[in-house]
Backbone as a ProteinNet text record, in pm:
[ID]
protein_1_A
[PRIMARY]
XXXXXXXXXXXXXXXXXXXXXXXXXXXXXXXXXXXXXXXXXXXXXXXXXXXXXXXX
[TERTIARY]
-1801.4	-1760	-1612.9	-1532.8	-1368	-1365.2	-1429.7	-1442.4	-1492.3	-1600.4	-1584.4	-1515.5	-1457.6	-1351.3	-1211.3	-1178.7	-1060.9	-1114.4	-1229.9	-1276.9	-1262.9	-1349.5	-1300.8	-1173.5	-1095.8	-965.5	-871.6	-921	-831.3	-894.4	-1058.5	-1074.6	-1063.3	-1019.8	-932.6	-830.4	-736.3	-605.4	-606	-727.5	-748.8	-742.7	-815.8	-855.2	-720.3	-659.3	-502.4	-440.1	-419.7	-297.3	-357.7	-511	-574.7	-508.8	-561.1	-513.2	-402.4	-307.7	-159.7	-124.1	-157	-168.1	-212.3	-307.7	-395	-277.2	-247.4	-144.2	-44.5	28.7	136.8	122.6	15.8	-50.8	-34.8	-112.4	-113.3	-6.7	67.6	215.3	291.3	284.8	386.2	283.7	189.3	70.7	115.5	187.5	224.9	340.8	310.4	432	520.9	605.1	782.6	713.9	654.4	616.8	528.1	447.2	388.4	460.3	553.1	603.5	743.8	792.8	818.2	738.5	641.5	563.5	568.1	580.1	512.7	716	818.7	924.3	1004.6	957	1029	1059.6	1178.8	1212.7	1133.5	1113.9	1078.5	1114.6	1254.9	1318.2	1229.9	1244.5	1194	984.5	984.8	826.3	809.7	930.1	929.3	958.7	1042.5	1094.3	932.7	894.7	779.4	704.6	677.2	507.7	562.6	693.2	760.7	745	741	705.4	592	595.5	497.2	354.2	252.1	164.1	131.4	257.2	217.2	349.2	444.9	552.7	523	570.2	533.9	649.2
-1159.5	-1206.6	-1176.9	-1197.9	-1170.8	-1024.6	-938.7	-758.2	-764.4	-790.2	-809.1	-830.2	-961.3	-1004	-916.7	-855.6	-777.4	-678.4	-629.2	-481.1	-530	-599.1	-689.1	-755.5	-744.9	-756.5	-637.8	-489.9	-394.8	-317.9	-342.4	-269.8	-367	-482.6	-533.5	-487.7	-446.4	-440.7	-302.6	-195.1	-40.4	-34.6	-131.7	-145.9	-216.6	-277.1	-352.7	-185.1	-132	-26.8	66.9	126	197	118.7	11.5	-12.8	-15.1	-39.6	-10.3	89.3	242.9	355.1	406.5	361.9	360.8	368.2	207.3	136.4	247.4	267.6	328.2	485.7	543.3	596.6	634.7	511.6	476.7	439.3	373	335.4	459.3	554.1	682.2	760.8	700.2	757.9	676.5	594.1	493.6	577.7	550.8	554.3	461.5	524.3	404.1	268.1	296.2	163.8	41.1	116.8	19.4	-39	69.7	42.4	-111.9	-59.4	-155.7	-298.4	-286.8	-398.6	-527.9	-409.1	-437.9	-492.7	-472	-477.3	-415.2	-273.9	-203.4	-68	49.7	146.3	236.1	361.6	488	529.3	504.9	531.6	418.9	303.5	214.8	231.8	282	348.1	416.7	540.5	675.4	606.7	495.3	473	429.9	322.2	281	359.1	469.1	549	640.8	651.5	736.7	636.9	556.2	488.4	512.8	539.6	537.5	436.6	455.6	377.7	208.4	245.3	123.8	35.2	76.4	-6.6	-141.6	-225.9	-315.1	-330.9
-2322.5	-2192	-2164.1	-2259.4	-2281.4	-2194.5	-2271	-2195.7	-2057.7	-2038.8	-1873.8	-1810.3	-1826.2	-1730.4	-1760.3	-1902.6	-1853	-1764.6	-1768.3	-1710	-1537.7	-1491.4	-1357.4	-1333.6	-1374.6	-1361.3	-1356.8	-1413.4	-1456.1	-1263.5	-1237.3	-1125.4	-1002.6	-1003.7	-938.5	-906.3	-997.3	-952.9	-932.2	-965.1	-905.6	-774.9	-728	-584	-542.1	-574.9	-488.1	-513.7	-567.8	-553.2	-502.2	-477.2	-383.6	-237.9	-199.4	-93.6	-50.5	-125.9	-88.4	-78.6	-143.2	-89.1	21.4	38.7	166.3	296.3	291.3	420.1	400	297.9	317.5	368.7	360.1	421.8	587.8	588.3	719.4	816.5	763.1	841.5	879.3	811.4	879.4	987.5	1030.7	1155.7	1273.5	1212.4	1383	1419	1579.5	1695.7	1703.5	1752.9	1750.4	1766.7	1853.5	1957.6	1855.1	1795.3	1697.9	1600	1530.1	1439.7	1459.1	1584	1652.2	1672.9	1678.1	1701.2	1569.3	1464.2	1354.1	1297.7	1343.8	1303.3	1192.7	1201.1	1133	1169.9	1115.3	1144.7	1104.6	1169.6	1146.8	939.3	942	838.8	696.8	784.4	679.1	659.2	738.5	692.3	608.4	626.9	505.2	386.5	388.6	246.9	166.8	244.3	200.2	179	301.1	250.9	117.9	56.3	-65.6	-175.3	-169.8	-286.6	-341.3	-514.6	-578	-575.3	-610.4	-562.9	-679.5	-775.5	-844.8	-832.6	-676.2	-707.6	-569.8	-540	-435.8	-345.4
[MASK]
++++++++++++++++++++++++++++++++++++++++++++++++++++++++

C-alpha cells in the first residue's frame, strides 16, 4: 500500500507541473488587454512563461 500511494503522489505532482506549463503557456497568447485584466505586464508574462517547468 506504502508504493501506491508514493506512485499517486509522484503522478500527482506530474500532473501539477504539466499544468503549470500548460498556463505558462498560455499566458504569453493573451492581449495587453487581458493581461491587463489579469494584472500583469507583457514583460512579467515572458518572465513567467521562461521559467522552467519545475520552478513556481
Amino acid at each position: 500500500m506504502i508504493i501506491i500511494e508514493m506512485f499517486r503522489r509522484i503522478l500527482q505532482r506530474l500532473r501539477e507541473l504539466q499544468q503549470r506549463q500548460r498556463s505558462r503557456r498560455e499566458l504569453v497568447t493573451l492581449d495587453r488587454y487581458a493581461l491587463k485584466d489579469i494584472g500583469i505586464s507583457r514583460a512579467d508574462a515572458l518572465l513567467e512563461a521562461n521559467k522552467p517547468f519545475w520552478r513556481s
